[in-house]
C-alpha positions as CSV (number, residue, x, y, z in Angstrom):
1,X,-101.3,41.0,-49.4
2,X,-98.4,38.7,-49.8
3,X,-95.7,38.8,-47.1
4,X,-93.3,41.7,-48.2
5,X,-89.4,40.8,-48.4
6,X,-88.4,44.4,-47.1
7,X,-89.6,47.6,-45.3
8,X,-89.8,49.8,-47.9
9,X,-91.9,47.0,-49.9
10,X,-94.3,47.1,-46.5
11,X,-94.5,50.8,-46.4
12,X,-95.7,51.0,-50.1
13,X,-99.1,48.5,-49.6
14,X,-101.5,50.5,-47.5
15,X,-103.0,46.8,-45.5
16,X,-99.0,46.1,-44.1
17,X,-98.9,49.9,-43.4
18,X,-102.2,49.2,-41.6
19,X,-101.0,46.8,-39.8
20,X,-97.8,48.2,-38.7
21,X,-99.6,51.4,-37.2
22,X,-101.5,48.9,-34.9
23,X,-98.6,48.0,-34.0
24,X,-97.5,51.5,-32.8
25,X,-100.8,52.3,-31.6
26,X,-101.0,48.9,-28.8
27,X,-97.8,50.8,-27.5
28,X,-99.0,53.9,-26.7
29,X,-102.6,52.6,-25.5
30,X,-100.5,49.8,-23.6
31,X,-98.1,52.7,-22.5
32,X,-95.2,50.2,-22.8
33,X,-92.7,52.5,-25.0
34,X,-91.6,56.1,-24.3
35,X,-89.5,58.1,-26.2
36,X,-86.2,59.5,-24.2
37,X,-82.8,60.9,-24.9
38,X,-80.1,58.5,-25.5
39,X,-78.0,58.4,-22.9
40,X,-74.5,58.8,-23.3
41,X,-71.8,55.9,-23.5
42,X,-75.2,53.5,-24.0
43,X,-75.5,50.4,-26.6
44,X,-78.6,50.9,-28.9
45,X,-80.3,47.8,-29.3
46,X,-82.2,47.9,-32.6
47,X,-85.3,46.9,-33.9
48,X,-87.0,45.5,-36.6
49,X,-90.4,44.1,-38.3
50,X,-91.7,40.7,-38.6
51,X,-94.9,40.9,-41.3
52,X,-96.7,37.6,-41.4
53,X,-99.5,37.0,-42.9
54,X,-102.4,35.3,-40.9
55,X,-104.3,32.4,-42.5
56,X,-107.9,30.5,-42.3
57,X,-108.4,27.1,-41.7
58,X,-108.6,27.2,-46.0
59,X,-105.3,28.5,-46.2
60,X,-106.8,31.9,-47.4
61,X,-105.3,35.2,-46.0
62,X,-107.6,36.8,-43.6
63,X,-105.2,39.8,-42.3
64,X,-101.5,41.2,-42.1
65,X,-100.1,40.7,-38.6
66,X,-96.9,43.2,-38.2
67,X,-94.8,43.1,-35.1
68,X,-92.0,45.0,-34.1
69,X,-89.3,42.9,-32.4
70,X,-86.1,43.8,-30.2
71,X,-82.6,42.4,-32.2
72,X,-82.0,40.9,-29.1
73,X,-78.8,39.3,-30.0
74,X,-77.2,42.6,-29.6
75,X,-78.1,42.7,-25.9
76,X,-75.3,42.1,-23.4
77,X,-76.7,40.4,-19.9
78,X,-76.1,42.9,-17.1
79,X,-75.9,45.8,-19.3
80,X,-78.7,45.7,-21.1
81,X,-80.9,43.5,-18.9
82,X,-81.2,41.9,-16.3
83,X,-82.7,39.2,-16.4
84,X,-85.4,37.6,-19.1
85,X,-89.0,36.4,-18.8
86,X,-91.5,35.0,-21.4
87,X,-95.0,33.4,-20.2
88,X,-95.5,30.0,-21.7
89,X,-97.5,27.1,-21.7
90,X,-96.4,23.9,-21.2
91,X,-97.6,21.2,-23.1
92,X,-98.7,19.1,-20.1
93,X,-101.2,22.1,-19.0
94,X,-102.6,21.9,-22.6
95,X,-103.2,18.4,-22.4
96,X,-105.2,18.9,-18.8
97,X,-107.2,21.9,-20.3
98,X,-108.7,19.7,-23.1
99,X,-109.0,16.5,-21.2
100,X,-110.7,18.3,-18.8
101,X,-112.9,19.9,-21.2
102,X,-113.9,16.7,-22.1
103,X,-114.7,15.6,-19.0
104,X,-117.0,18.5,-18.4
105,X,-118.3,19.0,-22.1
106,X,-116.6,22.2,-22.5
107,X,-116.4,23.9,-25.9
108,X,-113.1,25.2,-26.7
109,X,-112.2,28.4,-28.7
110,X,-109.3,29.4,-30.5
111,X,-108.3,33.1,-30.1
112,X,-105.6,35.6,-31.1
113,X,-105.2,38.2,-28.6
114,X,-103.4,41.3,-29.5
115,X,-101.9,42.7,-26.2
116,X,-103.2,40.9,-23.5
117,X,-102.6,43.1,-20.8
């Protein structure tokens, strides 16, 4: 269950290929990747996996969390995109949620989402 250092090291234990076919699977449910001919004269942007482990509030390991990421430092603006966008939350807002929740005597969860939409 420790973090693997390579691919092939991932692919042997059967929880990080667990993982890693969840992965997969939120793609096709989410119907956010399709597979199509390469295009001629195109610049492949490659890929790779991030396995983390995911910890209690003990420090024990509770599950494998494997994501496949874009190498985006091989994208070239214009060609390759467009242009970029990644929700976030500022800091402020978090501040207002919980003093607001304070306010009201709200209770506060935690949560890890996989694909949230």
């Amino acid at each position: 269950m420790i973090e693997p250092s390579t691919i092939e090291d991932a692919l042997v234990d059967e929880h990080w290929a667990l993982a890693m076919n969840d992965e997969l699977n939120e793609f096709k449910r989410n119907e956010v990747w399709e597979l199509v001919p390469r295009p001629s004269k195109t610049n492949i942007i490659g890929t790779k996996w991030v396995l983390k482990n995911k910890l209690d509030e003990h420090g024990l390991i509770t599950s494998n969390k494997a994501r496949l990421v874009v190498k985006g430092y091989n994208q070239q603006q214009d060609i390759d995109f467009g242009e970029t966008y990644a929700p976030i939350v500022r800091l402020e807002v978090v501040r207002l949620l919980v003093a607001f929740a304070c306010i009201i005597d709200l209770k506060l969860y935690q949560m890890d989402g996989k694909v949230l939409f």
